[in-house]
LUMKOLMI-784784 format. One record per residue (C-alpha): x, y, z; residue in three letters. Coordinates in pm, whole numbers, padded with zeros to 5 digits, always signed. Layout:
LUMKOLMI-784784
XYZALA ...
***
This chain:
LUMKOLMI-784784
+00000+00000+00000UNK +00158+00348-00093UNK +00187+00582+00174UNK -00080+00733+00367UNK -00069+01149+00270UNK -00256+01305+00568UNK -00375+01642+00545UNK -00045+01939+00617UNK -00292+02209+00798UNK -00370+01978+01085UNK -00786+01933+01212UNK -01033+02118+01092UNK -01205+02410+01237UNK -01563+02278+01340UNK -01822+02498+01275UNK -02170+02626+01455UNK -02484+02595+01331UNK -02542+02898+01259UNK -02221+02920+01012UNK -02370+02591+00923UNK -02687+02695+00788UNK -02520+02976+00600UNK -02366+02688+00412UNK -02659+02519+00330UNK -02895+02781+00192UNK -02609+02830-00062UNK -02726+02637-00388UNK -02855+02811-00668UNK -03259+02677-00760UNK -03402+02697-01068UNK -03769+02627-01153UNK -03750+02599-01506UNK -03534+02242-01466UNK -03827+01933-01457UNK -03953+01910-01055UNK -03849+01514-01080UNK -03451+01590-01092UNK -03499+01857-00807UNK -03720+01537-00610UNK -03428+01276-00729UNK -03195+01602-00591UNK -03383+01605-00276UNK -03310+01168-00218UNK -02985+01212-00303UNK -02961+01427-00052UNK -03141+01255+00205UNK -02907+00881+00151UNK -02593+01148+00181UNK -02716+01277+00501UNK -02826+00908+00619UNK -02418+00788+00539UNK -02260+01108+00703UNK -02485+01028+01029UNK -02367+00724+01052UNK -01997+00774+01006UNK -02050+01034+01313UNK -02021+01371+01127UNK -02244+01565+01274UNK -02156+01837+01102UNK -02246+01766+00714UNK -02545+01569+00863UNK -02701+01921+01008UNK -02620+02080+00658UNK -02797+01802+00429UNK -03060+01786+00597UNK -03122+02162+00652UNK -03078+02212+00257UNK -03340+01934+00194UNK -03571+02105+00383UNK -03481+02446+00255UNK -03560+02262-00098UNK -03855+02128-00059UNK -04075+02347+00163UNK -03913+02662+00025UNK -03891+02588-00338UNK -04029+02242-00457UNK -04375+02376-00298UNK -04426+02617-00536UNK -04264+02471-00857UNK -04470+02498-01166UNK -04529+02073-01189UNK -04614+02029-00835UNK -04963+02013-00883UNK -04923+01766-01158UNK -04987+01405-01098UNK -04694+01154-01040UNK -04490+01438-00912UNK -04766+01552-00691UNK -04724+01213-00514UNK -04365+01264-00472UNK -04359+01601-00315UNK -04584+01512-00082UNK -04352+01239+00037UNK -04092+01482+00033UNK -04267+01667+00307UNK -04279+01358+00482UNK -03906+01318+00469UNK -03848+01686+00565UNK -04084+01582+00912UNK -03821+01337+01026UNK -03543+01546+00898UNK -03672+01834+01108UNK -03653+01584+01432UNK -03304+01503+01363UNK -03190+01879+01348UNK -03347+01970+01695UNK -03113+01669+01846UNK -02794+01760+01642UNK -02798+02082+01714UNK -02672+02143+02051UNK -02427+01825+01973UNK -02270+02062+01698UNK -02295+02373+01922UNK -02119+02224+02232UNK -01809+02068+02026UNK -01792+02436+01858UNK -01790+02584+02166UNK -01502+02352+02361UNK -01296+02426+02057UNK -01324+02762+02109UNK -01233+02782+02460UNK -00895+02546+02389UNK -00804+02802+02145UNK -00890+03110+02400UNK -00686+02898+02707UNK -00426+02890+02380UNK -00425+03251+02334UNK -00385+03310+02718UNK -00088+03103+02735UNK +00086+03241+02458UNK -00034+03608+02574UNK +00138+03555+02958UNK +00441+03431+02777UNK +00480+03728+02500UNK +00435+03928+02828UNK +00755+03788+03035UNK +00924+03801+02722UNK +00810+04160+02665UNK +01119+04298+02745UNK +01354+04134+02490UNK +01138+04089+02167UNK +00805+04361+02199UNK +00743+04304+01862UNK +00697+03925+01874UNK +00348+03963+02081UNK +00106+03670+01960UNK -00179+03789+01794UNK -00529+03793+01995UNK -00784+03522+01976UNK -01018+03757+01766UNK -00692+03785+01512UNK -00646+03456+01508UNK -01015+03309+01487UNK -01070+03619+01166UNK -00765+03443+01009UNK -00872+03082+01027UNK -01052+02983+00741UNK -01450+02890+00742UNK -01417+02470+00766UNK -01596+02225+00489UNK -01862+02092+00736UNK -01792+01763+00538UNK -01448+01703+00659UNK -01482+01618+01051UNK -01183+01775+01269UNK -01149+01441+01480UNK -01075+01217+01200UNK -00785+01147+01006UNK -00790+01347+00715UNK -00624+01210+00413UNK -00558+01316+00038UNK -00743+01078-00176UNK -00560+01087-00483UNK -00250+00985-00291UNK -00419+00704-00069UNK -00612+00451-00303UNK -00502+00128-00168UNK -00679+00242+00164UNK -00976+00402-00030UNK -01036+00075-00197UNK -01055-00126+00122UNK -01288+00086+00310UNK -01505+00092+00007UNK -01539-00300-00031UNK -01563-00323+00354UNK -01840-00094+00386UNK -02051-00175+00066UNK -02058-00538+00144UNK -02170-00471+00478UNK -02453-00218+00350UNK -02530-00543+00127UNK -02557-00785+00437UNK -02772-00539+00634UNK -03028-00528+00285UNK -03029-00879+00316UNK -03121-00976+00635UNK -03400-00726+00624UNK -03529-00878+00287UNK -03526-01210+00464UNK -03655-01113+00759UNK -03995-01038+00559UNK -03973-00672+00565UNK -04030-00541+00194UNK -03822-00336-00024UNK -04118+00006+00017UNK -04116-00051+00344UNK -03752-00050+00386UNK -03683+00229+00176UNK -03959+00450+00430UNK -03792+00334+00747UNK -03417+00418+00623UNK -03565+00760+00560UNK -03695+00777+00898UNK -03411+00677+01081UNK -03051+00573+01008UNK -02840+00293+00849UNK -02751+00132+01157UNK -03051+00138+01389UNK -03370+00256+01150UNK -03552-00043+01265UNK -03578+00033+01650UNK -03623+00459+01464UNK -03940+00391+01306UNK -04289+00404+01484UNK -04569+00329+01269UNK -04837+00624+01353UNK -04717+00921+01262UNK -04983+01216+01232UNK -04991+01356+00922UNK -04853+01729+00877UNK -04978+02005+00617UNK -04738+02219+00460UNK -04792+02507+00668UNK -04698+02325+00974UNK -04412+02225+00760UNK -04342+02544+00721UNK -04383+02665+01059UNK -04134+02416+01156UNK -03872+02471+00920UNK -03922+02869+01049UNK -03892+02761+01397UNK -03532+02567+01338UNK -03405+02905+01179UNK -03556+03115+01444UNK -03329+02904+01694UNK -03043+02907+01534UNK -03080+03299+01524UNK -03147+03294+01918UNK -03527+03364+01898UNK -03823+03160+02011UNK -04070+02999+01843UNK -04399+03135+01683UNK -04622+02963+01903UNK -04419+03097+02246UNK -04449+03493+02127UNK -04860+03496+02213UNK -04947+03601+01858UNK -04645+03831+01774UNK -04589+03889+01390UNK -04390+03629+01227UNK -04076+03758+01068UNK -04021+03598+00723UNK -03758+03321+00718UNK -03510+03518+00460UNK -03535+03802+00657UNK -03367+03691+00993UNK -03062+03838+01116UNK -02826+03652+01340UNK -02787+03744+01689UNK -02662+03341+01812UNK -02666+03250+02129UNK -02559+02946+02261UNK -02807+02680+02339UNK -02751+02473+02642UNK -02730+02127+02635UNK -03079+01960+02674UNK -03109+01665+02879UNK -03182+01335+02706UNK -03531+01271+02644UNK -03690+01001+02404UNK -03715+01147+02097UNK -04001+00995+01944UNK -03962+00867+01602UNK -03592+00890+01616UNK -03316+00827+01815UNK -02980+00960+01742UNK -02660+00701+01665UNK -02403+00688+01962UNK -02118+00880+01893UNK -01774+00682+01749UNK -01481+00671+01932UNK -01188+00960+01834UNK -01002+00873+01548UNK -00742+00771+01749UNK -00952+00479+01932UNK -01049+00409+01618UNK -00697+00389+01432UNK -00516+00221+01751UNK -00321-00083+01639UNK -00417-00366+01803UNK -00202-00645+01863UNK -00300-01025+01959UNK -00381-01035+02345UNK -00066-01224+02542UNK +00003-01305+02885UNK +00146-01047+03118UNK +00336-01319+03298UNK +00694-01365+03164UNK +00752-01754+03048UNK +00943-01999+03313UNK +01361-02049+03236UNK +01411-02316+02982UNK +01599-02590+03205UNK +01991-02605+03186UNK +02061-02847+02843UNK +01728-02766+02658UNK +01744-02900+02334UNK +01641-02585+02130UNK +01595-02792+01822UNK +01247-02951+01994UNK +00930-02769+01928UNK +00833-02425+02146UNK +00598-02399+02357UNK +00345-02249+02182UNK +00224-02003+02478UNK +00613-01877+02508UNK +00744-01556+02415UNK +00889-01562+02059UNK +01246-01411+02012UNK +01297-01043+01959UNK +01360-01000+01605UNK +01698-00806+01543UNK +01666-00477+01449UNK +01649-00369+01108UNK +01698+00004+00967UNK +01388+00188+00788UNK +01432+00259+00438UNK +01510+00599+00354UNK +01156+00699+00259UNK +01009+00557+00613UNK +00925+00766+00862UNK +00819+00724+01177UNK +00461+00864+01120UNK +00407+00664+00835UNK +00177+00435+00882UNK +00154+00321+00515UNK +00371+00054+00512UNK +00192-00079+00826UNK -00173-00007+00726UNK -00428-00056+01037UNK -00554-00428+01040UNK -00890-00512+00844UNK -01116-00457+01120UNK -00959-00104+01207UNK -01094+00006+00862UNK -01407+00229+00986UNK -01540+00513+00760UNK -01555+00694+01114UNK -01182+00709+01128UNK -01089+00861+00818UNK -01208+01153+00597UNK -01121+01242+00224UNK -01093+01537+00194UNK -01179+01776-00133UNK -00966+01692-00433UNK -01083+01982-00675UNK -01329+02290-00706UNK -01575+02390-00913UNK -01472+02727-01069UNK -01726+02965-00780UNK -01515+02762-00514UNK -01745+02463-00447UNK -01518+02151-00315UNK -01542+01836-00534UNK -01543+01530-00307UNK -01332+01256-00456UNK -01490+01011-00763UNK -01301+00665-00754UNK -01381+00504-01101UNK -01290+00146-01162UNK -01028+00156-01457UNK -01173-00171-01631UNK -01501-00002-01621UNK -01531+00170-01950UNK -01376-00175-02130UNK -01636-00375-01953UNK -01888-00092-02106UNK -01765-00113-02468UNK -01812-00476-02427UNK -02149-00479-02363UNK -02232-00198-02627UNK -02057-00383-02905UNK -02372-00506-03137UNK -02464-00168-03111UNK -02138+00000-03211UNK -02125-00244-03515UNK -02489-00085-03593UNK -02387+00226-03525UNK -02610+00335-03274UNK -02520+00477-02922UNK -02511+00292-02549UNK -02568+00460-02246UNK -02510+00363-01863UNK -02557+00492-01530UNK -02289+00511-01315UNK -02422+00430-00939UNK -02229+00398-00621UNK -02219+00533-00271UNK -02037+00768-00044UNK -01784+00629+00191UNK -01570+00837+00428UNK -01644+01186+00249UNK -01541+01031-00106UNK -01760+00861-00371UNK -01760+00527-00506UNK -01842+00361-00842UNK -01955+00000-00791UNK -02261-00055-01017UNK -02271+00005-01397UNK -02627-00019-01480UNK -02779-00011-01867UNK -03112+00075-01862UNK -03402-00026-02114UNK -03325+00268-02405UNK -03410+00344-02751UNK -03050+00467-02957UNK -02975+00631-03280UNK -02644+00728-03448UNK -02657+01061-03266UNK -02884+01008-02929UNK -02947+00748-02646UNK -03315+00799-02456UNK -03373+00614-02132UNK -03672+00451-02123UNK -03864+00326-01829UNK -03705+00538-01569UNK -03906+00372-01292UNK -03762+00079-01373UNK -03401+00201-01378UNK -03476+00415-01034UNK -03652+00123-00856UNK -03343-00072-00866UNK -03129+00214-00741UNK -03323+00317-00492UNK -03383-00076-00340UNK -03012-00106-00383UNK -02928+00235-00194UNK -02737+00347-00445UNK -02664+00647-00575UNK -02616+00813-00922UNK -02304+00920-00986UNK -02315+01004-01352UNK -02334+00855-01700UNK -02125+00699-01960UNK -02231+00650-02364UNK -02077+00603-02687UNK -01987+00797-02990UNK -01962+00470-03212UNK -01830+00682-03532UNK -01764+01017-03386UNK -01509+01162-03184UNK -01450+01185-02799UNK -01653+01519-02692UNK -01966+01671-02537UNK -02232+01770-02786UNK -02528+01975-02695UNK -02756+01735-02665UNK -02490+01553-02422UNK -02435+01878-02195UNK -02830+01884-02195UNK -02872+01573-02063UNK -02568+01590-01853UNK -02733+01923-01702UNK -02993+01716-01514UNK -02707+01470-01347UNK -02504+01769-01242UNK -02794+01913-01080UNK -02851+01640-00884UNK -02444+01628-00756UNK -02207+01830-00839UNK -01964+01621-00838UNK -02172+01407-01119UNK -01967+01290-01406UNK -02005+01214-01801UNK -01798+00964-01961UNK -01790+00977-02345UNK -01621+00674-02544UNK -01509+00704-02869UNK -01445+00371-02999UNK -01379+00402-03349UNK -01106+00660-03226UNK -00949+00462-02946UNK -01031+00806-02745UNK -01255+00875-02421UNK -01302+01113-02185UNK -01455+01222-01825UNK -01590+01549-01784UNK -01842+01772-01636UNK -01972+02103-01701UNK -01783+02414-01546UNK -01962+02678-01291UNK -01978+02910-01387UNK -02004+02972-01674UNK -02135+02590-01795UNK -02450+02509-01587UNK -02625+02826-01597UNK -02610+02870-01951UNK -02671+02523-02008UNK -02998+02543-01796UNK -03129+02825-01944UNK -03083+02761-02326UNK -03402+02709-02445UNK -03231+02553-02816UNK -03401+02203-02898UNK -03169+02117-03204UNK -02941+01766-03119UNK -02639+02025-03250UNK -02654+02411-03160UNK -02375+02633-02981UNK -02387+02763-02673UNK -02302+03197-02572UNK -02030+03075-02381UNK -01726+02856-02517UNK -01599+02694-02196UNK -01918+02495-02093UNK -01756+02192-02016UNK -01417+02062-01857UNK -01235+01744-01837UNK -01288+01582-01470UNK -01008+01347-01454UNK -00712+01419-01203UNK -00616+01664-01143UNK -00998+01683-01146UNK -01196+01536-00862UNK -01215+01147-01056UNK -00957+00938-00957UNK -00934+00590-01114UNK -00870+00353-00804UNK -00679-00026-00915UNK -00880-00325-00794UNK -01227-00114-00698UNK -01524-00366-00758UNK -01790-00296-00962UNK -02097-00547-01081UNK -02260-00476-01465UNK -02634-00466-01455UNK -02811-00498-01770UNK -03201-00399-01765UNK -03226-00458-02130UNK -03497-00718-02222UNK 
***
């Protein structure tokens, strides 16, 4: 395994909830994309929150789940198809989702605030320290006085909520080995969990509602069956009501009538919340917090006996077997290669079951052109051969393939481990999904996630046509970090990319052109993704084909 590269600027500065909640009413909406990628949007975001609760990060838990209820009461409600059939069904269960959500945010809340706070005060008992000794030291060196905590918090840089300050933070690109097992590790044990549900008679709907409701590890004992049903307005009132905290205010109900100031309008004057004392929560009860990341990381070694072995006798033949309980012989010492160091672990990775998601965070590998981090994308290598493969008789016709690229989220990066061809209908030039339900039923009873897409040019060249950044629009919206692979056969050539923002995803969103070829205002709508982009291609990562073709 190549060396572990662990992040140079040491932990990272946790945040508040209010700085939190800054963070997560910053996404741009637009109501002229179709209402069923912002509801595929609002899952997404939901199984992302789900994962980071689990792996302890309280943090990018709060913001998820804040911006999925920002989304849907704020702006699915009014969105021009959300009176229209199918999708009327959907929202409404997206209110549903934003009810449990809501629950989950009143118990992370003062969790979030109380680690904020005991960072702060280790950094003010810093400043203290440092202040008493620039004083004694006043005398010889005035102009060496240690700036004051205010100077020093101003100059610290506002924290990705995603990447957890008590976990080891490592660079992705430069730690694949360990990416890879973490990734197996977890995703087979997501699989086992699906499985022993599905046996124990519990069905794939009713699954799907109950890992909404609660969390990966314990959503069976979350879940209570009779839950009263809540209009939007109390939604609404709610969602207010978690802002109006965070902002140090009471609720609308404990101000005896007062007017209700709108939710945009709010200005912050935090306090503090103190720590509630644990009460049942209801419908929900929150995960117990993981051990630090250095519990978590210890290396443990086989358990032996305190009690130092008897004296072999005088004559003992040391050609006869040990004992087996003894002591064996100290090994002679050996010097470290020149590239060893004594904090690097890689050569001496932590043993199989060390590997918790808990323990280690990727952090961002790239950034989208306003600043947005790009979480890691590890892409099997053999994955595009295995596609070509299966979208041969086509090629020879010379009509396109398309795939979905599905995976999950593991320790703050994302995962490939599912190439799935849906049911479609292809020309020379254009590749249509059809039955989508289809295609999302098995993601969603899988608890995947989409990732991005791959198709073919089978005569053309490697690049994104109009159509293609179209389409690719509605992935991207979804997560940013969502990817299109293009494979040029004839060529030998193919490519990852995704579309740049700005300038690419606004003025793909907002072109109005129906023609499959027709040029865009701006020139640089799109941008290859590979490193040093945020997709990685990670030796030995599974991935299964599944082929929904009749």
């Amino acid at each position: 395994m190549a060396p572990r590269t662990t992040e140079e600027t040491g932990p990272s500065r946790p945040l508040n909830v209010e700085q939190i909640v800054k963070k997560a009413q910053n996404f741009d909406y637009n109501p002229l994309i179709p209402l069923k990628y912002w509801l595929r949007t609002a899952g997404t975001l939901l199984k992302e929150a789900n994962i980071y609760e689990h792996e302890g990060n309280d943090q990018q838990t709060y913001l998820l789940l804040f911006r999925h209820a920002q989304l849907v009461i704020r702006n699915l409600s009014t969105h021009p198809d959300a009176k229209q059939g199918k999708d009327r069904l959907a929202l409404a269960q997206a209110n549903k989702d934003v009810e449990h959500g809501l629950m989950k945010l009143e118990v992370l809340k003062p969790r979030i605030n109380k680690r904020y706070e005991r960072y702060e005060q280790l950094l003010r008992d810093r400043d203290t320290r440092r202040a008493s000794a620039t004083t004694r030291e006043a005398s010889r060196s005035r102009e060496q006085k240690a700036p004051s905590y205010h100077q020093m918090t101003d100059q610290r840089p506002i924290s990705d909520p995603a990447v957890a300050s008590d976990t080891e933070t490592l660079a992705a690109g430069d730690n694949r080995d360990l990416a890879v097992q973490l990734a197996h590790r977890e995703i087979r044990r997501r699989a086992t969990a699906r499985k022993a549900t599905r046996q124990a008679g519990i069905s794939e709907e009713l699954e799907q509602e109950r890992r909404t409701a609660g969390v990966w590890g314990n959503w069976e004992e979350a879940f209570t069956k009779n839950h009263k049903s809540i209009d939007q307005d109390t939604l609404s009132r709610q969602m207010q009501n978690v802002r109006l905290q965070v902002n140090g205010s009471t609720s609308a109900e404990d101000r005896n009538g007062s007017s209700r100031p709108s939710f945009e309008s709010q200005k912050s004057n935090y306090h503090y919340p103190v720590v509630p004392e644990h009460h049942d929560s209801g419908s929900w009860k929150p995960l117990p917090q993981p051990s630090s990341a250095l519990d978590d990381y210890s290396l443990r070694s086989t358990p032996t006996s305190t009690v130092a072995p008897n004296l072999p006798p005088k004559g003992y033949d040391f050609d006869m077997p040990r004992n087996q309980n003894a002591l064996p012989l100290r090994p002679e010492k050996e010097a470290l290669p020149a590239s060893s160091t004594s904090s690097d672990l890689g050569s001496n990775p932590a043993p199989q079951q060390d590997l918790k998601p808990s323990t280690f965070t990727f952090k961002p590998s790239a950034y989208l052109e306003n600043g947005t981090p790009l979480r890691t994308i590890f892409l099997p290598p053999d994955l595009r051969h295995r596609f070509l493969t299966a979208a041969l008789p086509n090629t020879r016709a010379n009509l396109e393939t398309c795939g979905i690229l599905c995976g999950t989220l593991v320790s703050n990066a994302l995962f490939i481990s599912k190439l799935v061809i849906p049911d479609q209908e292809s020309t020379s030039d254009t590749c249509e999904t059809i039955n989508e339900s289809e295609l999302f039923d098995y993601v969603d009873g899988e608890d995947l996630m989409v990732l991005g897409w791959i198709h073919t040019h089978p005569t053309q060249t490697c690049f994104m046509s109009s159509r293609d950044l179209h389409t690719h629009g509605g992935y991207q919206v979804m997560m940013p970090e969502s990817i299109a692979i293009v494979c040029a056969p004839s060529k030998g050539d193919w490519g990852v990319f995704r579309l740049t923002d700005p300038p690419g995803m606004k003025t793909v969103l907002n072109c109005t052109q129906t023609g499959l070829f027709h040029p865009h205002g701006e020139s640089n709508v799109y941008t290859d993704a590979l490193r040093p982009g945020h997709v990685d291609e990670a030796k030995g990562l599974e991935f299964d084909v599944v082929d929904l073709r009749p």
